[in-house]
C-alpha positions as a Markdown table, in Angstrom:
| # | Residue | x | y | z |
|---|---|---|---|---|
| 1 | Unk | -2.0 | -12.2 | -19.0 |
| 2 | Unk | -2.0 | -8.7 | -17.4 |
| 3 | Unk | 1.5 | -8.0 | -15.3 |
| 4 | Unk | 0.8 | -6.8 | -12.5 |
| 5 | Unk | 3.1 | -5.4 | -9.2 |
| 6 | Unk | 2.7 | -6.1 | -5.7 |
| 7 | Unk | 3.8 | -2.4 | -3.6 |
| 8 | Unk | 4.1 | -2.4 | 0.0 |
| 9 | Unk | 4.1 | 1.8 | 0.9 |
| 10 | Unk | 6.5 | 1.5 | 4.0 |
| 11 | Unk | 8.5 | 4.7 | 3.8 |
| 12 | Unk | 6.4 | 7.0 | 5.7 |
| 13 | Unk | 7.8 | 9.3 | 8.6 |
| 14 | Unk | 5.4 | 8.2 | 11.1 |
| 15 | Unk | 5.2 | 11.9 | 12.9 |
| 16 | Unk | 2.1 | 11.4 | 14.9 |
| 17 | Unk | 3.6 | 8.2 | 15.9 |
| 18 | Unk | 6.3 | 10.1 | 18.5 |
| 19 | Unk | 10.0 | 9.5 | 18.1 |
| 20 | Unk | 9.9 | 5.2 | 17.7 |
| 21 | Unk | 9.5 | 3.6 | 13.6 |
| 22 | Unk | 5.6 | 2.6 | 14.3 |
| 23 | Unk | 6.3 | 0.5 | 11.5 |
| 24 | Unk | 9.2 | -1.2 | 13.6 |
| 25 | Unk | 6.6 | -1.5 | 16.7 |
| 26 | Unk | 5.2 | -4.5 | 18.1 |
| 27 | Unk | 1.9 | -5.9 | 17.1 |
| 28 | Unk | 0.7 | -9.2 | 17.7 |
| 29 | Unk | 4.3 | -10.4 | 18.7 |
| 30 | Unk | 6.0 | -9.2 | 15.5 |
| 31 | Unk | 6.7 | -5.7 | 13.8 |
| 32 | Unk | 3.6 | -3.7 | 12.7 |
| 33 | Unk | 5.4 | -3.8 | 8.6 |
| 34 | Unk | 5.0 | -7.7 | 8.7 |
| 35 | Unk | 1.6 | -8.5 | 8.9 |
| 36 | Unk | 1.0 | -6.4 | 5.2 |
| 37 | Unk | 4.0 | -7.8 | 4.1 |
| 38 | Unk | 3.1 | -11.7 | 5.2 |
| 39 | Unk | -0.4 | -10.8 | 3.5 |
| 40 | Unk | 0.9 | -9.7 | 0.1 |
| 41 | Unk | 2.7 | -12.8 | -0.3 |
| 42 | Unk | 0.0 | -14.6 | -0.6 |
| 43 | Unk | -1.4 | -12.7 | -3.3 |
| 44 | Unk | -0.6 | -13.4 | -7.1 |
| 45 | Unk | 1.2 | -10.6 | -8.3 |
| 46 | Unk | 4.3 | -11.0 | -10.8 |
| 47 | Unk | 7.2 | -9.2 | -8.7 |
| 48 | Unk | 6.6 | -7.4 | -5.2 |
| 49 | Unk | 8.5 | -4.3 | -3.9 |
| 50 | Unk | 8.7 | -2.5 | -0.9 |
| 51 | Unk | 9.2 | 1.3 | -0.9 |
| 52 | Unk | 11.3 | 1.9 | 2.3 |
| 53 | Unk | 13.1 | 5.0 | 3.9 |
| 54 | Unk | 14.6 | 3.5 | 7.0 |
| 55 | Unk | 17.3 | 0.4 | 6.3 |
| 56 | Unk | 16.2 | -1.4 | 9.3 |
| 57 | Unk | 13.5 | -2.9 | 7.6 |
| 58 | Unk | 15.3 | -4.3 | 5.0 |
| 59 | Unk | 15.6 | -7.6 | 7.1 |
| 60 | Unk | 12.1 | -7.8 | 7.5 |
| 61 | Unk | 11.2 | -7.9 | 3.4 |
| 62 | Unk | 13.9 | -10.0 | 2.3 |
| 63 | Unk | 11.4 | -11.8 | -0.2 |
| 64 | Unk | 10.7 | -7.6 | -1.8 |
| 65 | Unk | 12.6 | -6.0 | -4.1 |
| 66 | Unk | 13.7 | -2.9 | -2.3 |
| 67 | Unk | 13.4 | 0.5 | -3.2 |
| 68 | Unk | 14.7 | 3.2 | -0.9 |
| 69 | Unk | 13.2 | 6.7 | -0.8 |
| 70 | Unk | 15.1 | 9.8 | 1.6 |
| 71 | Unk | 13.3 | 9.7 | 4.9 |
| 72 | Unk | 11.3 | 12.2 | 5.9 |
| 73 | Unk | 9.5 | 12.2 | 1.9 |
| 74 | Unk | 5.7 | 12.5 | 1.2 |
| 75 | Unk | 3.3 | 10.2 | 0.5 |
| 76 | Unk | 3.3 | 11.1 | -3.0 |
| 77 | Unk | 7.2 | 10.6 | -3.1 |
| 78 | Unk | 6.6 | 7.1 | -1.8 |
| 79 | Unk | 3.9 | 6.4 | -4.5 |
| 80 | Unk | 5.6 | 7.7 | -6.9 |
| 81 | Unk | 9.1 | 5.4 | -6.3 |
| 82 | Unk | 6.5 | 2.6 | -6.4 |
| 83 | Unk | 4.8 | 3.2 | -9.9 |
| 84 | Unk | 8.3 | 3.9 | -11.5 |
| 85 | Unk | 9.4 | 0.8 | -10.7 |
| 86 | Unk | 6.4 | -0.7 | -11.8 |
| 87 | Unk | 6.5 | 1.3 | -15.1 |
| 88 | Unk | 9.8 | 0.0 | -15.6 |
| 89 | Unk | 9.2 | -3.4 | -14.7 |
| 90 | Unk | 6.3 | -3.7 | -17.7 |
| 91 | Unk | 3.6 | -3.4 | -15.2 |
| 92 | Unk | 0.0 | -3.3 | -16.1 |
| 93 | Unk | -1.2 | -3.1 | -13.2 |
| 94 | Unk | -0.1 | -1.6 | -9.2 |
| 95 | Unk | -1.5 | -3.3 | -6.3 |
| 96 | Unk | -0.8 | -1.0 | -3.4 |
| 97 | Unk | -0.7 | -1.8 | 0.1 |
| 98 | Unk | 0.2 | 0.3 | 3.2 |
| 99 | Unk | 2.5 | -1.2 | 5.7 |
| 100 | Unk | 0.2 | 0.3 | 8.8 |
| 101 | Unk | -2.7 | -1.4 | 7.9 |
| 102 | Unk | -2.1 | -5.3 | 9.6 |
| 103 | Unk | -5.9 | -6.5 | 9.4 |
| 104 | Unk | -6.1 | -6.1 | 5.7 |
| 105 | Unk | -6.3 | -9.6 | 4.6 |
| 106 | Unk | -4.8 | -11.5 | 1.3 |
| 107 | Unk | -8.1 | -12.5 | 0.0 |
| 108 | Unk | -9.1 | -9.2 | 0.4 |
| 109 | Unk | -6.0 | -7.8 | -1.5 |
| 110 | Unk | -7.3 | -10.8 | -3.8 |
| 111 | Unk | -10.6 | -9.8 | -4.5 |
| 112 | Unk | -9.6 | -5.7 | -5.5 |
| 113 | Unk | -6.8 | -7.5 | -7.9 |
| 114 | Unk | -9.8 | -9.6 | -9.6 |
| 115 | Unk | -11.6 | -6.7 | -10.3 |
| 116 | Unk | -9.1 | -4.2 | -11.4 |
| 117 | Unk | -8.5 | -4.7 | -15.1 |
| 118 | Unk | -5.5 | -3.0 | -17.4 |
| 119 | Unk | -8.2 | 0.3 | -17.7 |
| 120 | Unk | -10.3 | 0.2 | -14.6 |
| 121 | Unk | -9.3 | 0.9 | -10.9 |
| 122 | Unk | -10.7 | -1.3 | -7.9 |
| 123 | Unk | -10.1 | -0.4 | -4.4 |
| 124 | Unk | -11.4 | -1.8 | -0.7 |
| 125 | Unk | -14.5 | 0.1 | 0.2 |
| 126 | Unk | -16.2 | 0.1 | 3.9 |
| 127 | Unk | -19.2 | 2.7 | 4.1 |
| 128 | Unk | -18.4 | 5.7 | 2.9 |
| 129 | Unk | -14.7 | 5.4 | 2.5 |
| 130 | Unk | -12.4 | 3.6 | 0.2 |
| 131 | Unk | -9.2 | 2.7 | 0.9 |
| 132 | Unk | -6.4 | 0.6 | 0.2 |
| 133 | Unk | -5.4 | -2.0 | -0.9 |
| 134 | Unk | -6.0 | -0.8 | -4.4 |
| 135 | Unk | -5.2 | -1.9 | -7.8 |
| 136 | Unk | -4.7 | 0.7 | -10.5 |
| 137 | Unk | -3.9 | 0.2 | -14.5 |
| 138 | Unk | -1.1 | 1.9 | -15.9 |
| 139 | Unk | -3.2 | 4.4 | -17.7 |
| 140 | Unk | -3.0 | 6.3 | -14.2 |
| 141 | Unk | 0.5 | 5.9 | -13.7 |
| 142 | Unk | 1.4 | 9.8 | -15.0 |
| 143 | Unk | -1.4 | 10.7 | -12.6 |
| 144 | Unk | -0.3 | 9.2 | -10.2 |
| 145 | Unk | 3.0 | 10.7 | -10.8 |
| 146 | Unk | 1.8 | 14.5 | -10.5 |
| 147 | Unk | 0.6 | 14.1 | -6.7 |
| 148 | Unk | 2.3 | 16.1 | -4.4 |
| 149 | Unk | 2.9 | 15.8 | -0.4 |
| 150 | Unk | 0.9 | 13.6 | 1.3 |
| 151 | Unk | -1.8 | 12.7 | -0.9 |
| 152 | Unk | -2.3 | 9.0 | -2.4 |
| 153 | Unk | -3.9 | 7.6 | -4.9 |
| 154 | Unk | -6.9 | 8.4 | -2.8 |
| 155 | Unk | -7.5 | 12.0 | -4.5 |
| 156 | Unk | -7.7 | 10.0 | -7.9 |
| 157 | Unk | -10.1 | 7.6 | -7.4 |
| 158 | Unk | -12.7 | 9.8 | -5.5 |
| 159 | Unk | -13.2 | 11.6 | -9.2 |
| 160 | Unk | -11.9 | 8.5 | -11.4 |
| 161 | Unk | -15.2 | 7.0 | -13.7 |
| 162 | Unk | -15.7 | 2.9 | -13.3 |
| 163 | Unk | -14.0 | 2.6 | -9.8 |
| 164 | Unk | -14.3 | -0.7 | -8.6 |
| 165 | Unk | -15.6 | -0.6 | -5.2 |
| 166 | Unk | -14.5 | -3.9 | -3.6 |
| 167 | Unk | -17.2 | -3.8 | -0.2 |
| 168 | Unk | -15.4 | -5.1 | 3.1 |
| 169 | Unk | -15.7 | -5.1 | 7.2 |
| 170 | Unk | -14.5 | -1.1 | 8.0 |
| 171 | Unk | -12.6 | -3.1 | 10.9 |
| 172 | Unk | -10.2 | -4.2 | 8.5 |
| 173 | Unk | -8.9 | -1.3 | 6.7 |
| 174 | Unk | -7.9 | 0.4 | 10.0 |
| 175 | Unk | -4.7 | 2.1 | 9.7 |
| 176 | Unk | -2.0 | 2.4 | 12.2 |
| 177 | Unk | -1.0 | 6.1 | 13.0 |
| 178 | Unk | -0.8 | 6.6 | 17.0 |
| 179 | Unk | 0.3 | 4.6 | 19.5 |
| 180 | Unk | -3.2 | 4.6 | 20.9 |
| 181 | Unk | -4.2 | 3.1 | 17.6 |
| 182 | Unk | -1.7 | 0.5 | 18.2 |
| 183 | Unk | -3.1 | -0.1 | 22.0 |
| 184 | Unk | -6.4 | 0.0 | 20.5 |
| 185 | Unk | -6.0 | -2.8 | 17.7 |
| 186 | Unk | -3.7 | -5.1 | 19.7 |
């Protein structure tokens, strides 16, 4: 059985967001981080962890294991908390999801963790663009690792041979980065 890890990116600084934790805002009468969190729970992964900067969310993921980055670090910093603890955790695999994206749905999450395996990637795909969630093996880890500032795992899998492009609604892999986008998706 391949182990895999559950990562909920939550540790972003938000700047286009203005001065309030989007990731703290209301949506759909709770905070915007609990609707990927509530949706990765339902997905069978062998440990989950949330990569955080600000404490105040801590309440929210009590069922994550926590892992606390400085605020104000990159994208890549944030990925790369995540895939050392999967790393140390025996991890196969690293299903990643992004804690401003609330429509992205557990069978969805499902379906790009069915067809990742231990040496091939799978991410959400709507059009033209892929996105997350996405599953990678641990042969990307060290990859994954040498990204710098705000570039996820993205960059990789543009170039990376055998992606797994898992097809879905574009509506659903709409991220939250303004509070028009917030307005817009409520």
């Amino acid at each position: 059985m391949t182990r895999t890890i559950g990562a909920l990116l939550a540790a972003g600084v938000s700047r286009r967001f203005g001065a309030e934790d989007k990731l703290l805002a209301p949506f759909r009468g709770r905070p915007l981080a609990t609707h990927a969190a509530h949706a990765l729970l339902a997905v069978p992964v062998d440990d989950r962890v949330a990569v955080i900067s600000s404490p105040a969310l801590r309440p929210l993921l009590t069922d994550y294991e926590i892992v606390e980055v400085t605020p104000g670090c990159t994208q890549s910093d944030s990925l790369r908390a995540a895939v050392d603890h999967a790393e140390a955790a025996g991890a196969e695999r690293l299903l990643i999801v992004l804690a401003d994206m609330p429509r992205v749905p557990p069978s969805l999450m499902r379906q790009v963790l069915e067809h990742a395996a231990a040496d091939r990637p799978a991410s959400a795909w709507a059009g033209s663009h892929g996105a997350p969630p996405v599953c990678l093996p641990a042969s990307m880890f060290d990859e994954l690792r040498a990204l710098e500032g705000d570039r996820g795992a993205g960059s990789l899998l543009r170039g990376a041979p055998g992606v797994v492009r898992v097809p879905c609604m574009p509506h659903l892999l709409a991220d939250i980065d303004t509070p028009e986008d917030l307005a817009q998706l409520q």
